[in-house]
N, C-alpha and C positions, 0 to 999 in steps of 0.2 A: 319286637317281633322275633321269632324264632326264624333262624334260617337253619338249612342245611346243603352243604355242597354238593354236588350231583359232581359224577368222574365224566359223563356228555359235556357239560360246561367248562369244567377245567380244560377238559383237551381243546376245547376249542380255541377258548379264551387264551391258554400258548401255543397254539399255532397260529391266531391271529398276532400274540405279542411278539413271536417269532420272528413271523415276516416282515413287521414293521421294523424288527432290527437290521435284518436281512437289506433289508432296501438304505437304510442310514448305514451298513459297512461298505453298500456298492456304492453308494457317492460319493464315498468318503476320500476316494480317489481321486476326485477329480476336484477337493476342496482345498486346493494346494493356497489358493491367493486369497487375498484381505475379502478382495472383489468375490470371488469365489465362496466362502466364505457367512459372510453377512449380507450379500444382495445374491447369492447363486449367478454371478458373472452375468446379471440382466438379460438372461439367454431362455426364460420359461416362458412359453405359449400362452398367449392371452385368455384361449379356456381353460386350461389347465390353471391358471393362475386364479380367473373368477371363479371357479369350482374350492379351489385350495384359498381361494377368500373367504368363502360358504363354511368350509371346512374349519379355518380359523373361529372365525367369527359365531357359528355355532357350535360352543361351546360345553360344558358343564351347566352353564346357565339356562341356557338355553332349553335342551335335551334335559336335565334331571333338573333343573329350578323352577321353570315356568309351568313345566307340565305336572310337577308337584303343588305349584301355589294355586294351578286351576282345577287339581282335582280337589285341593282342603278348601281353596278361596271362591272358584267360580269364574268367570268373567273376567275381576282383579287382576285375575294370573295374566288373562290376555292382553292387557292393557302395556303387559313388558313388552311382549312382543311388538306391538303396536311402535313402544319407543323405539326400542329394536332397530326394526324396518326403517320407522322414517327418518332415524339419524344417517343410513345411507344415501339419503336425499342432497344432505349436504356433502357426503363426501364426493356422489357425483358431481355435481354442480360448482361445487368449490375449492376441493382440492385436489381430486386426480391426478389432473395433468399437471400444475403448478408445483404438487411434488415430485413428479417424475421430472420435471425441469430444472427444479432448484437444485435436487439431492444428489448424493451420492452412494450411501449406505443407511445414513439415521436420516430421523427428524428431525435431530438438532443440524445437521448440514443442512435443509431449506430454511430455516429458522436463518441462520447463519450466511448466506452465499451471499449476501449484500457487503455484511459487517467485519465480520472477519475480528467479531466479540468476543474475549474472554467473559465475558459476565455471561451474551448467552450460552456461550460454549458449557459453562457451568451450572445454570440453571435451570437451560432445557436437559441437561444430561442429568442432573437429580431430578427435576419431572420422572422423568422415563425411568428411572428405576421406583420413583414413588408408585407410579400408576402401573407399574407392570407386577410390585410385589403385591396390592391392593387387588390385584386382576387374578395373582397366582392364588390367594386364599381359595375363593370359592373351588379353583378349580382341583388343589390339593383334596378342601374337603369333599367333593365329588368321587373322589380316588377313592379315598377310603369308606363312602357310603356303597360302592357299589363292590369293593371287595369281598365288604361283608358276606352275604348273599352268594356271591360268585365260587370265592374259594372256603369260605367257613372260617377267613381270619379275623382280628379285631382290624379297628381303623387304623390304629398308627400304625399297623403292618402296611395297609394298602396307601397308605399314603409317602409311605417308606418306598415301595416297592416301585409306585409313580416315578418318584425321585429318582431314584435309581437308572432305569431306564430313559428317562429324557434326558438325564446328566450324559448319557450315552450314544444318547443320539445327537445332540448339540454338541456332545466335546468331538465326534466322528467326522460327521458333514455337514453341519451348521445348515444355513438355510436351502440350500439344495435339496435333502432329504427331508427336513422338514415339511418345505411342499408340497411333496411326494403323498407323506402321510399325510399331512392335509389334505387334498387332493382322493385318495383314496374313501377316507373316513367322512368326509363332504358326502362326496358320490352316495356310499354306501349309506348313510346317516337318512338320506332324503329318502333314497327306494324304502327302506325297511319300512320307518317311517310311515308309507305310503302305504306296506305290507298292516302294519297295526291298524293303521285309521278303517281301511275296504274290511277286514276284519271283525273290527269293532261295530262297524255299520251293516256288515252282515248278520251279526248276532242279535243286533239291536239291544231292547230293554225287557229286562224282566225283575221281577221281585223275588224269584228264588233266589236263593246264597248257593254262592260254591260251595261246595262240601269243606274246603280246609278253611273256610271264615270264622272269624268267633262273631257268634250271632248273639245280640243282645235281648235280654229277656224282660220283661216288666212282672211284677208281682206284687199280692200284700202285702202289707209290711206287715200285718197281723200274724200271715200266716208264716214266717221264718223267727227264730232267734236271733236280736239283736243285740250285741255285748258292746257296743259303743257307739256316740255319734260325735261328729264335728262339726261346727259352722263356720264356711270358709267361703270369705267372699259371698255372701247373700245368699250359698247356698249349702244343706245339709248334706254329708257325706255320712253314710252308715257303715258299720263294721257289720257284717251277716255269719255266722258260722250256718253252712248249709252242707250236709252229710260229711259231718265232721272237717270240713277245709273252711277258711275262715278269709272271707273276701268281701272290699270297701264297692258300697252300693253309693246310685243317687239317688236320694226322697225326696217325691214332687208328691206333696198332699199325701194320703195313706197309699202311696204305691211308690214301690222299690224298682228303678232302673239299672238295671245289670251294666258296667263298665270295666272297661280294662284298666287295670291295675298293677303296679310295680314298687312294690314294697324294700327296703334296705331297711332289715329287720336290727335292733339293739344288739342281736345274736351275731351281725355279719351277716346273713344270708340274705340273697336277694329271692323274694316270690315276684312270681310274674301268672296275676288274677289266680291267688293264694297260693299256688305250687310251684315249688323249684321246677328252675329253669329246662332237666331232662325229661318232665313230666310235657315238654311243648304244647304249654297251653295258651301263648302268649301269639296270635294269629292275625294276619291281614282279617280286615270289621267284615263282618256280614249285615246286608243291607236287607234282613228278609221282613217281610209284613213293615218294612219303612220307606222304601221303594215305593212311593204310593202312585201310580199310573191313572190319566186320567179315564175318567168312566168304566172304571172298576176292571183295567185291562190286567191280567197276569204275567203277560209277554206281548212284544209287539211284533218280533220277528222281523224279517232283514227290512230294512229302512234305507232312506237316501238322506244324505248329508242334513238340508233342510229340517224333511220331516223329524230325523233327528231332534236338531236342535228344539224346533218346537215343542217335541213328546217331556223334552227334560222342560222347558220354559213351563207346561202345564200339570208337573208333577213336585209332589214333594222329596225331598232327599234328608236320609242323616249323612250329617257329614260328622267328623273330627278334625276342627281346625286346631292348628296351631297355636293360637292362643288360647284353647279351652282346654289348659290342664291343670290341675287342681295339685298345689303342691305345701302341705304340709306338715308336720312332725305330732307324730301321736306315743305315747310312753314309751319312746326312746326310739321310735322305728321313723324313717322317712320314708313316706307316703306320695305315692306319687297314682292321679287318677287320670283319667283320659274320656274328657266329658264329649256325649253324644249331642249332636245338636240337630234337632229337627230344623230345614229351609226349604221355603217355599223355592217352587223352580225359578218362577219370575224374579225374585229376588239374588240368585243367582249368574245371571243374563245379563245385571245391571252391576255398577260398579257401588264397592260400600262395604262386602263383606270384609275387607281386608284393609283398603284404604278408607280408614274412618272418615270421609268428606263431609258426616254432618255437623263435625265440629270443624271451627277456625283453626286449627293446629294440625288436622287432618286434612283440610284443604291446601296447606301451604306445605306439608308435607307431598302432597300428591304432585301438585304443580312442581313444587322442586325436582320431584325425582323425575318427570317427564323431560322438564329441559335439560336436567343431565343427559338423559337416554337421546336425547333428539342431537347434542350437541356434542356429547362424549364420543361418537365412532368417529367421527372424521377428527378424533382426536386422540386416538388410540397410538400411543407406540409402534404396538406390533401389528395394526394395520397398515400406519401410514408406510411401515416397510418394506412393505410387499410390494409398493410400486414400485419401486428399484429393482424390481427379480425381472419386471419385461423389458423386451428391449427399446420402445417409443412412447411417446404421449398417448397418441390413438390407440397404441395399447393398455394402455394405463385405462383408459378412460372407457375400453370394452370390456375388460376385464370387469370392472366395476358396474358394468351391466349384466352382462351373467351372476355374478355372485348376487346381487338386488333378485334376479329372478328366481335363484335355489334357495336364497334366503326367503322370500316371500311366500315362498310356495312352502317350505317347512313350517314357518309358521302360522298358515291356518292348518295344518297338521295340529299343532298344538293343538288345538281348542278340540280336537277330536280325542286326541290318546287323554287328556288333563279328563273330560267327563267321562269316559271310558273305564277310566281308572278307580273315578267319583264311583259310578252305577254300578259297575262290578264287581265290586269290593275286596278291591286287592289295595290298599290303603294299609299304611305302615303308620300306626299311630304315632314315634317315634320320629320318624323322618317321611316326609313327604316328597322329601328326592326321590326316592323310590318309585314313584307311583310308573315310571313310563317303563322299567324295566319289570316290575312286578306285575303289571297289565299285559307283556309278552310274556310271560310265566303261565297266566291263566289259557294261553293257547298253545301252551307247549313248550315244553323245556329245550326244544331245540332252538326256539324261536329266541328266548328267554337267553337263550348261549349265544345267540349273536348280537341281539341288540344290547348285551351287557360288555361284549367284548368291543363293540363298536361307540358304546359308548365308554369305554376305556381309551379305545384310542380316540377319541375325543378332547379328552381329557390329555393324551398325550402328544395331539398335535397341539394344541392350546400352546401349552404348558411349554414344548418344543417354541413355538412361534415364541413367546413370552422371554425365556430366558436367552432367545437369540437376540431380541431388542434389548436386552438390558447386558449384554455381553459385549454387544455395537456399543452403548454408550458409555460401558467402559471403558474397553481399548480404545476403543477410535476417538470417543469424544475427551473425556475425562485424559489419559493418560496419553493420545498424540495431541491431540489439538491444543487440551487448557494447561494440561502439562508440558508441552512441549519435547516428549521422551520421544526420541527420533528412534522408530520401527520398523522393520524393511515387512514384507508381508509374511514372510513365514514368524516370525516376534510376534507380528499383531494378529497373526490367528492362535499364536499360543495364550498369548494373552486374553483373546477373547476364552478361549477355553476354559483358562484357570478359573474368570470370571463365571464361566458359564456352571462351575462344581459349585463355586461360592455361593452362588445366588438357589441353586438347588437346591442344598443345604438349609438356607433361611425358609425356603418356599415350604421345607417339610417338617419346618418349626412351627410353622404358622395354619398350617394345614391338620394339626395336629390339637394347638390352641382353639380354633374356631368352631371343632366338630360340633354339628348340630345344626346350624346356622341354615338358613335356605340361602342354596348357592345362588339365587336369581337376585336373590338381597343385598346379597354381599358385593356381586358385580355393580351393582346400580352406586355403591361406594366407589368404585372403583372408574366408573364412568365419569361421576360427580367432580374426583377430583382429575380425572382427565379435558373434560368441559371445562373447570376452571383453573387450570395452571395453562394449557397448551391453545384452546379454540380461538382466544382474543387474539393471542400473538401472529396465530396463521390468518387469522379475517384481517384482522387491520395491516399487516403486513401485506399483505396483496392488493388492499382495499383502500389504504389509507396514504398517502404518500409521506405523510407526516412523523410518522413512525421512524422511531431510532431506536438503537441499540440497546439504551439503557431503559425506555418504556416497556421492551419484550422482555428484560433479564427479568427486569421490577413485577411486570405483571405474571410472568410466570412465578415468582417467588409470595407474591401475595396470595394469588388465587393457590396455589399448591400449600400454602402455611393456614388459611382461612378455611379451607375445604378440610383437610386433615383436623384442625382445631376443634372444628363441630361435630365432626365424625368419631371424635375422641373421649369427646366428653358425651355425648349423646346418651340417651335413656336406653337403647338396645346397647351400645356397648357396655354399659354399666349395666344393663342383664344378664349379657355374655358370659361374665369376669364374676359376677356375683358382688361385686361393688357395693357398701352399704350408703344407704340414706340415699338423695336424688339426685340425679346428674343439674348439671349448671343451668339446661335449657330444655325445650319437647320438642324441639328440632332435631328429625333421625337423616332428614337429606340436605344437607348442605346448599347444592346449586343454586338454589332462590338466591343467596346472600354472595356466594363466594365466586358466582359468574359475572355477574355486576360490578364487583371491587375490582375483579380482574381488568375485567372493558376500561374504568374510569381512572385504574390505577397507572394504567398504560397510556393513556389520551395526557391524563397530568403530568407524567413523566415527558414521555416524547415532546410537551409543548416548551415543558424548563428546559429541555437540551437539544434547542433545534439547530443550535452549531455543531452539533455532531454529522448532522446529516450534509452539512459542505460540500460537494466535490464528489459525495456517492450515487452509482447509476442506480436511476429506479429499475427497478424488477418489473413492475408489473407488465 
């Protein structure tokens, strides 16, 4: 899709990245100690902290993944959300307060406060840099899908540019500031949020196209010149020269369906639906005469949430999913289509477009990714850190109720902006992260400037939380605790520091490597192997009395080696990468297998070494 940068958006977008510097130099003063540092001296406000939970925890995934997969997917998309939410279930109920009790700065300190383990000191500390480099992907590639658009650079600018600045704010005032911007961009993230959806429900539905849509046309195939075809995938692709510009059609029967197209011509040049790129012909889809409302409605005009929902359940839509894109090589050029797809609304509402459930491999597929998502947050790094930033249990354990409530309430937001985005046809055939900031576009470029810059800094408190967990478990875990390198606190905030460049550095390696990817996907990998390296060790540790040292090191090291393994080999990463012939297995979510090894690899272990546990106080 053609973007172009508006100087409205820019100013905005640094004066929003401004301030959030702004606030990460004033704390930065006050980040003198270890304490200070990597827990903000347990000194933040229990709303303030559930708010800057909200703010973590809604993510890049979140904001540009879910609400992309429900305007291409439907429904599907909301089903993340769903996991979302109710993995906070567990974090309420089971580990709140037990971290704020155990910890001191990381999760490997409650892991650890019985044991006083080199094994887990080492195991849960590679955990936490696996699952937080796997968490930093999506949210790199987010950086750079929304730069595009924003400032008119390429990706690896905007992903660069991420980088950049949260290296800056973590090497500044660590988790203090962090907060803050958490904290802000939560806030801010809901209201807008809340601004799009009353929006979208006041305009309701219609079947005219926005004037800047590419609206797709059907014709005879009789009536144009046709100088080539291809059969790809069960289906015909035509080549058309139509007033002298030469553009790849789809034929269903003797009639030509108009699609967007992107050609990387033998020549080097790239056509986007047959004309170079300054010719911007290459537009968010128009849905006109496909929009089909029922009882021959043309507009329905302002609607209530409900009514909403139902007008789309008894309506038809085209969409452009993500996997309907036609890609192959015709006498030297690579051909790339972007196939229209008529759905019924009903089948929309229900789950299938995206997670293939009616086959056995899409079933286990779905299941898998759900118990990640259900069991991955209360096992997340750079959440479980945040309970160290209040100052008691009972705040640990309020906090964690407010952020369930901003979190909950945003996502049924999702299901609003994701069909919004579907009906109105501001749809990036290309990237489907787009759709929640391209939907604020269609009401205004001003609109379009904040929720881009808001979801920048989204991305930037993430990203902040992310590299301050894995900085904690460098200095602190890795190089005082398993190394034994004695640090007074000014050392181990330099050292958290350095780590904190290093780790930025990789983040914008890989943020660079994955473009394209739907960030909601790539989180659910990254949930996957936090579910199964970390969730056994914290359940049965609280739960089990039986539990030693070596069962938590062992099943951390299994489930983090078996979740990675499958995620490695899988059929989407061997898409990704362009890998030839077929990955090992059709397993793309791990959890099913590598949550289980973890539970049984830890019960096996702890029962062979229950003389470890001699003489040590239970926790529970």
């Amino acid at each position: 899709m053609f973007y172009e940068a508006n100087p409205i958006a820019i100013a905005i977008f640094l004066a929003f990245v401004g301030f959030v510097l702004g606030i990460s130099f004033y704390f930065a003063r006050k980040a003198k100690s270890a304490e200070g540092y990597f827990a903000a001296g347990g000194s933040i406000h229990w709303f303030v902290n559930g708010i800057a939970f909200a703010g973590d925890y809604l993510s890049a995934a979140s904001f540009l993944g879910i609400c992309g997969l429900i305007a291409t997917m439907g429904y599907d998309g909301f089903l993340y959300s769903i996991g979302y939410l109710a993995g906070w279930v567990v974090a309420l109920f089971v580990v709140a307060e037990p971290m704020k009790r155990l910890g001191k700065y990381t999760f490997t300190d409650a892991l650890d406060s019985k044991f006083n383990s080199k094994g887990i000191q080492l195991m849960a500390a590679i955990s936490t840099l696996a699952v937080s480099l796997f968490y930093l992907i999506p949210q790199m590639v987010g950086a750079g899908v929304l730069v595009t658009p924003l400032l008119g650079l390429p990706h690896w600018m905007g992903v660069c540019m991420v980088g950049a600045i949260v290296i800056t704010i973590v090497a500044t005032a660590g988790m203090t500031s962090t907060t803050y911007v958490q904290f802000l961009k939560g806030g801010l993230l809901i209201i807008f949020s809340t601004v799009i959806t009353v929006m979208v429900l006041n305009r309701g539905l219609s079947t005219e196209p926005r004037p800047e849509t590419f609206v797709p046309r059907t014709i005879a195939a009789s009536s144009v010149e046709a100088v080539a075809s291809v059969e790809y995938h069960e289906k015909t692709y035509v080549k058309v020269v139509e007033d002298g510009r030469a553009n790849w059609w789809i034929a269903e029967g003797d009639q030509l369906i108009e699609a967007q197209s992107k050609v990387e011509t033998a020549a080097g040049e790239t056509l986007y639906n047959g004309a170079p790129k300054e010719d911007k012909m290459f537009k968010s889809v128009g849905l006109v005469n496909k929009l089909q409302l029922p009882d021959g409605q043309v507009e329905t005009g302002s609607v209530g949430p409900l009514e909403y929902l139902s007008t789309i359940q008894d309506s038809e839509i085209v969409r452009y999913p993500k996997d309907a894109v036609a890609k192959f090589d015709h006498d030297g050029d690579h051909v790339k289509v972007f196939v229209p797809e008529v759905t019924a609304g009903a089948d929309l509402m229900v789950p299938g477009q995206y997670f293939k459930t009616k086959t056995k491999m899409g079933k286990l597929n779905f299941i898998s990714l759900m118990l990640a998502l259900f069991f991955g947050t209360a096992s997340l790094p750079h959440v479980l850190i945040r309970y160290y930033t209040v100052p008691s249990q009972r705040d640990a354990r309020k906090s964690t109720i407010v952020a369930i409530g901003g979190i909950g309430f945003f996502y049924v937001l999702t299901l609003f902006i994701g069909f919004g985005a579907m009906t109105l046809g501001v749809i990036d055939v290309e990237s489907g992260n787009m759709s929640a900031p391209l939907l604020a576009k269609a009401f205004g470029i001003f609109l379009f400037s904040i929720i881009s810059a808001i979801a920048f800094a989204t991305v930037l408190g993430t990203v902040s939380g992310l590299i301050v967990a894995t900085s904690g478990a460098i200095a602190h875990d890795l190089m005082d605790n398993y190394m034994g390198i004695q640090m007074n606190d000014k050392q181990k905030v330099m050292a958290g520091k350095i780590a904190a460049f290093a780790v930025g550095i990789v983040a914008i390696i890989l943020g660079i490597a994955f473009k394209g990817m739907n960030v909601a996907f790539l989180v659910g990998w990254a949930f996957a192997v936090a579910a199964s390296a970390n969730l056994p060790s914290i359940v049965m540790l609280l739960f089990w009395k039986k539990t030693t040292a070596k069962g938590i090191a062992w099943s951390i090291g299994v489930g983090m080696v078996s979740a990675l393994g499958i995620i490695l080999t899988s059929p989407d990463m061997y898409a990704q990468f362009g890998f030839k012939g077929t990955s090992f297995h059709s397993l793309n979510q791990p959890g099913i297998v590598s949550i289980p090894l973890s539970f049984i690899t830890l019960v096996i272990a702890s029962l062979m070494t229950q003389k470890d546990n001699e003489g040590l106080e239970d926790i529970r």
